[in-house]
ZASE-871878 format. One record per residue (C-alpha): x, y, z; chain. Coordinates in steps of 0.001 Angstrom, whole numbers, always signed. Example, Ala and Ser with C-alpha at 12.3 -4.5 7.8 and 13.67 -1.06 7.14 Angstrom:
BEGIN
<site u="+12300" v="-4500" w="+7800" kette="A"/>
<site u="+13670" v="-1060" w="+7140" kette="A"/>
***
This chain:
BEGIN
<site u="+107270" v="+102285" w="+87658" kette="A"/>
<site u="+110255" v="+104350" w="+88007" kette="A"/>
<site u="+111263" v="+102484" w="+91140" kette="A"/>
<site u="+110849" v="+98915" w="+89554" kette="A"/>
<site u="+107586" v="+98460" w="+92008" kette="A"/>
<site u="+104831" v="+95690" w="+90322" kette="A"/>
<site u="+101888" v="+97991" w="+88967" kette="A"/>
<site u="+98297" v="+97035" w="+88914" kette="A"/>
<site u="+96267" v="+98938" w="+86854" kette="A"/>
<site u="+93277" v="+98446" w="+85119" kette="A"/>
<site u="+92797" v="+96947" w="+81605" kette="A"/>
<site u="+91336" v="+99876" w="+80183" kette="A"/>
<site u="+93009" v="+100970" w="+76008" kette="A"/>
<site u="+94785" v="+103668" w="+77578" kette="A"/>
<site u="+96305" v="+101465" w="+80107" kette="A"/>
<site u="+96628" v="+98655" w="+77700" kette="A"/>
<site u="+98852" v="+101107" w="+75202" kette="A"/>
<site u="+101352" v="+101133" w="+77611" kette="A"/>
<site u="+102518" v="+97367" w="+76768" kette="A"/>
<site u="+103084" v="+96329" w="+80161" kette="A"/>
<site u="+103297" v="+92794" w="+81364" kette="A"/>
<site u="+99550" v="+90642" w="+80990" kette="A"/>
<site u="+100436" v="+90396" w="+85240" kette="A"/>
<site u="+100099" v="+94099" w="+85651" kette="A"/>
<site u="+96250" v="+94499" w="+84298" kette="A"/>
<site u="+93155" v="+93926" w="+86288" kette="A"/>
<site u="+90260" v="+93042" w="+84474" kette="A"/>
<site u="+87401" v="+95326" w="+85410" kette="A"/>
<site u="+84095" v="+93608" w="+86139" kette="A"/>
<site u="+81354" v="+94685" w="+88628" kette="A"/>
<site u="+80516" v="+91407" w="+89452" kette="A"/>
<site u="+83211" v="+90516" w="+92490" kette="A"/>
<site u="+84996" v="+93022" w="+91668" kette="A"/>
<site u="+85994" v="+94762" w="+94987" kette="A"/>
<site u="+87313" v="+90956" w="+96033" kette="A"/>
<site u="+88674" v="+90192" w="+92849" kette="A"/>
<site u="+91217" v="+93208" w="+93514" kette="A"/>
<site u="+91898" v="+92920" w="+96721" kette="A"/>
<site u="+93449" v="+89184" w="+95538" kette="A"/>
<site u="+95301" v="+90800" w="+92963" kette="A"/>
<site u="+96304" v="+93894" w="+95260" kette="A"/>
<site u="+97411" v="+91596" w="+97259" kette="A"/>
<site u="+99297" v="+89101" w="+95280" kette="A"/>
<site u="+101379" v="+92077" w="+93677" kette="A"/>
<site u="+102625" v="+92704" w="+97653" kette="A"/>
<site u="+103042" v="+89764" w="+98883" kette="A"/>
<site u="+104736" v="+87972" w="+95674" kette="A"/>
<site u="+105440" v="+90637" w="+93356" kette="A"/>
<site u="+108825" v="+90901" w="+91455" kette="A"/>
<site u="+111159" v="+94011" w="+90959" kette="A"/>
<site u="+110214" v="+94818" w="+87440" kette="A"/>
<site u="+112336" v="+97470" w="+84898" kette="A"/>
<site u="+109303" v="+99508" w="+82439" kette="A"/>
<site u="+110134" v="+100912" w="+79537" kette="A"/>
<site u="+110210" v="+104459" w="+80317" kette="A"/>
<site u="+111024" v="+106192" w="+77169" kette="A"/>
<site u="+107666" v="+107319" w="+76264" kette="A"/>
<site u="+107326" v="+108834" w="+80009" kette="A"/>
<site u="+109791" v="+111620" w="+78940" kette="A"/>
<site u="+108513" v="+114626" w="+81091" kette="A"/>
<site u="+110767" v="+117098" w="+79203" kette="A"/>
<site u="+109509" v="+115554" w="+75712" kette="A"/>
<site u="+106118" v="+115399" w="+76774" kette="A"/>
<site u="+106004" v="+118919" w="+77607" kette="A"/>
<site u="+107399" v="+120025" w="+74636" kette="A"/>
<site u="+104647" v="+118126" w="+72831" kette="A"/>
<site u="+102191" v="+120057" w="+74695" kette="A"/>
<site u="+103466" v="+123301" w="+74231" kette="A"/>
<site u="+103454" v="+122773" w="+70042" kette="A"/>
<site u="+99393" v="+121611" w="+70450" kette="A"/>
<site u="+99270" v="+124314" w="+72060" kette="A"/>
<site u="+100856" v="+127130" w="+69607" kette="A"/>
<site u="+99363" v="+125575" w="+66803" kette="A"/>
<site u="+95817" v="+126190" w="+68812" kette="A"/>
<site u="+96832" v="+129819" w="+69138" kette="A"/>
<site u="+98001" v="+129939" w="+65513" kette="A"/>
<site u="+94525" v="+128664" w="+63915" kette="A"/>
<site u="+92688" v="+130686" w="+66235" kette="A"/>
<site u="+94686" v="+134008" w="+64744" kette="A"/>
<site u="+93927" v="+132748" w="+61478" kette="A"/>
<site u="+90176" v="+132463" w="+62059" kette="A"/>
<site u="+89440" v="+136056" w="+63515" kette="A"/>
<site u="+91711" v="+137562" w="+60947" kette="A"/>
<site u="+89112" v="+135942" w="+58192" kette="A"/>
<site u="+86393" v="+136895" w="+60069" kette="A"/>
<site u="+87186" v="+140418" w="+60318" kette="A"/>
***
């Protein structure tokens, strides 16, 4: 995404969150499926357009920041439950 390549990626909520173009989700269904994707594979190479994503929420900095205060407030409850179990 960072290199304004088409994406195809699969319409799971996760993916869907991400607000990208209707173009850039495949539609997951076991019937066909392995043909279904090589067509849309294959349409994103052969006709796919130069694309700028929003990146903002891809912040690596930011995002690791955000882990880091899950991650002391884990440590923090977990002090404050063996001190009241003591």
């Amino acid at each position: 995404m960072s290199h304004q390549i088409p994406v195809l990626v699969s319409d799971i909520p996760a993916n869907r969150a991400m607000g990208l173009p209707a173009d850039c989700y495949f539609h997951y269904d076991e019937a066909g499926c392995v043909a279904a994707l090589t067509q849309a594979l294959g349409e994103k190479v052969n006709h796919g357009v130069a694309h700028t994503y929003d990146l903002t929420r891809y912040d690596w900095d930011h995002i690791a920041q955000q882990t880091y205060a899950v991650y002391l407030q884990t440590v923090q409850r977990e002090k404050t439950t063996e001190q009241t179990c003591v």
